[in-house]
C-alpha angles and dihedrals in degrees: 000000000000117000102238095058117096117236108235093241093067086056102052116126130159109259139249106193102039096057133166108132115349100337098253100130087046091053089049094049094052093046099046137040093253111091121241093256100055084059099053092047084049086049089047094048097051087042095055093035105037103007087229096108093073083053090047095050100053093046084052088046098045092044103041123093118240110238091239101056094051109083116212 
């Protein structure tokens, strides 16, 4: 990776468009490669097999910034 690129982590905001509750796996799927709904599926899984993605999703949704309120 070339120094100049951004990582897509440093780009992750929730998302404003994408939107089902809180707009964190929308967010996901416009900052990496892996579409929005690949991450929901992932945060329903955890949720259904270990019960930690309801957890995960509302520390997501809590830490990461909304898109409107990040000026470019």
């Amino acid at each position: 990776m070339k120094m100049n690129e951004r990582n897509w982590l440093q780009n992750l905001t929730r998302s404003n468009t994408d939107k089902w509750i809180g707009g964190v796996c929308g967010g996901l799927g416009e900052s990496s490669p892996v579409p929005a709904w690949a991450w929901r599926l992932l945060f329903v899984t955890l949720v259904l097999c270990f019960g930690t993605g309801v957890l995960l999703y509302i520390l997501l949704w809590i830490f990461v910034p909304d898109k409107s309120t990040i000026q470019e």
